[in-house]
N, C-alpha and C positions, 0 to 999 in steps of 0.2 A: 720213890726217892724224893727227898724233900729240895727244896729251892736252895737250901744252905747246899744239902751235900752236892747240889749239882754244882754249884759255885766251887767247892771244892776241889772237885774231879776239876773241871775245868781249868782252874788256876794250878793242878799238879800237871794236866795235860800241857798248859802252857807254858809252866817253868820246865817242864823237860826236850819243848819244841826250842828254846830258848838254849838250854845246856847245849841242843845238838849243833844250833849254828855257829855257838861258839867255839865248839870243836872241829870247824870247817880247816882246812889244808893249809899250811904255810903260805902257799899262793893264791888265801883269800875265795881260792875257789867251793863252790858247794854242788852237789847234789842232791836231785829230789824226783819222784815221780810223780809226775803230772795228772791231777784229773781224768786225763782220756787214756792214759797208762805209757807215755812217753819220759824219758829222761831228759830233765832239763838242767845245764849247767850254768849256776849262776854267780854273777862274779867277772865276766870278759868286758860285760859293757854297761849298757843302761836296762837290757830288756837282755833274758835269759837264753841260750842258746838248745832248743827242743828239738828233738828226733826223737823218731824212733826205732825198739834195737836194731832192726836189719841195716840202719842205715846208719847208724853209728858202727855196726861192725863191718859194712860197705868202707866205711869214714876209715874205719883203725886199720881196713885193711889197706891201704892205700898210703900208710903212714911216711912210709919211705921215700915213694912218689911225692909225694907233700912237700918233704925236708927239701927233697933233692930241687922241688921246681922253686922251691922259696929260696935256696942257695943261690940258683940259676938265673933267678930274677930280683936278686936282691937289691941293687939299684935300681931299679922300676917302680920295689913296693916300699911303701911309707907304714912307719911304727904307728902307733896311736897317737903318742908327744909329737913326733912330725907333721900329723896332719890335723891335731889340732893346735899347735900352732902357727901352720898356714893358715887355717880357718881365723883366723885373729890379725894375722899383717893385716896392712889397711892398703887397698889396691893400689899395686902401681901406674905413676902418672903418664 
């Protein structure tokens, strides 16, 4: 294969890696598999969220328990906009 066609392949390889992420979910979120064969979901924060499947379907199973303790303790926990902007007040005196 010549240095053109690999450029080629390449640039079809990357306009089609390109097409998928911009067909990521309404909620910005993506999927992908990782390197060591784990699913990572990126899109929650700054760094991608990795498991692996037993422990995502550990996770999905548990889903209910999840809602109900997030319910539960909903005055306890801070949104993402809540705490960072606490992180931003300037201490009080």
């Amino acid at each position: 294969m010549s240095e053109s066609d690999d450029l080629k392949s390449e640039l079809e390889r990357l306009r089609a890696e390109n097409a998928a992420l911009k067909k990521t979910s309404s909620k910005g979120l993506s999927l992908k598999i990782s390197e060591k064969g784990a699913l990572s979901i990126y899109g929650m924060g700054r760094f991608p969220v990795t498991l692996y499947q037993e422990q995502w379907l550990k996770l999905l199973e548990m889903s209910d328990e999840i809602r109900a303790f997030i319910a539960a303790n909903s005055d306890k926990l801070k949104t993402k906009a809540s705490a960072a902007a606490a992180s931003v007040e300037p201490p009080k005196a």
